[in-house]
C-alpha positions, 0 to 999 in steps of 0.5 A, a space after each residue: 557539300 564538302 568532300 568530309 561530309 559527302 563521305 560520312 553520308 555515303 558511308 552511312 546510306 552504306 550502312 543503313 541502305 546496303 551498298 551501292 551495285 558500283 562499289 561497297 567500302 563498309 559492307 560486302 557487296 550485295 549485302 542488305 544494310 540496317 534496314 533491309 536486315 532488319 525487315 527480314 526479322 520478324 517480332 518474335 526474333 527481334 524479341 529473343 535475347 542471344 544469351 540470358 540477360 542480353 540485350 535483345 534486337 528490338 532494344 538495339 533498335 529503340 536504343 539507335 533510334 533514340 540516340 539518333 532522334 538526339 542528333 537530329 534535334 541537335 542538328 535542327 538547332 537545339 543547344 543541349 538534347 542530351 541533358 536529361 535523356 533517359 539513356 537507360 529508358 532507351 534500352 527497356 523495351 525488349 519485346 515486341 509484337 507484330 505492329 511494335 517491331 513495324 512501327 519501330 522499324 519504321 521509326 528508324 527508318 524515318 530517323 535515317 532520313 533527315 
């Protein structure tokens, strides 16, 4: 793995798994990243917009996952995943339940690990 690549990767299991108890770069030390942050939350925080009209946690969520899930099958081979992606679809769900906001936290959760 070349130094480029073992920074980025580090960077992002900061962002998403919290820092390392060595050193933080991104993060505060201590702090939780994505994930642990997120478990925290239950549905009906996740569900709640900020402000009228804003987008919620759990569209934020669906929206990163899908736009991860794009990189992944672009990382895996596929020529153009982008072509006809429903970028606005990624954004509609706005509520969920008790087993959405589990199976989408999930959904992350598998898509930062590939």
């Amino acid at each position: 793995m070349d130094s480029t690549h073992a920074s980025l990767t580090l960077l992002f299991g900061e962002l998403i798994d919290g820092p390392s108890p060595d050193a933080a770069y991104m993060l505060n030390g201590g702090d939780p990243g994505l994930l642990r942050s997120l478990d925290r939350l239950s549905a009906s925080a996740a569900s709640k917009p900020p402000a009228p009209g804003a987008a919620t946690i759990a569209a934020h969520v669906d929206h990163l996952c899908f736009g991860l899930e794009l990189m992944l099958r672009w990382s895996k081979g596929e020529a153009d995943p982008w072509t006809g992606a429903d970028w606005a679809g990624s954004w509609r769900r706005t509520t969920v339940n008790d087993q959405e906001w589990t199976a989408l936290r999930e959904r992350l959760r598998q898509a930062t690990r590939h």
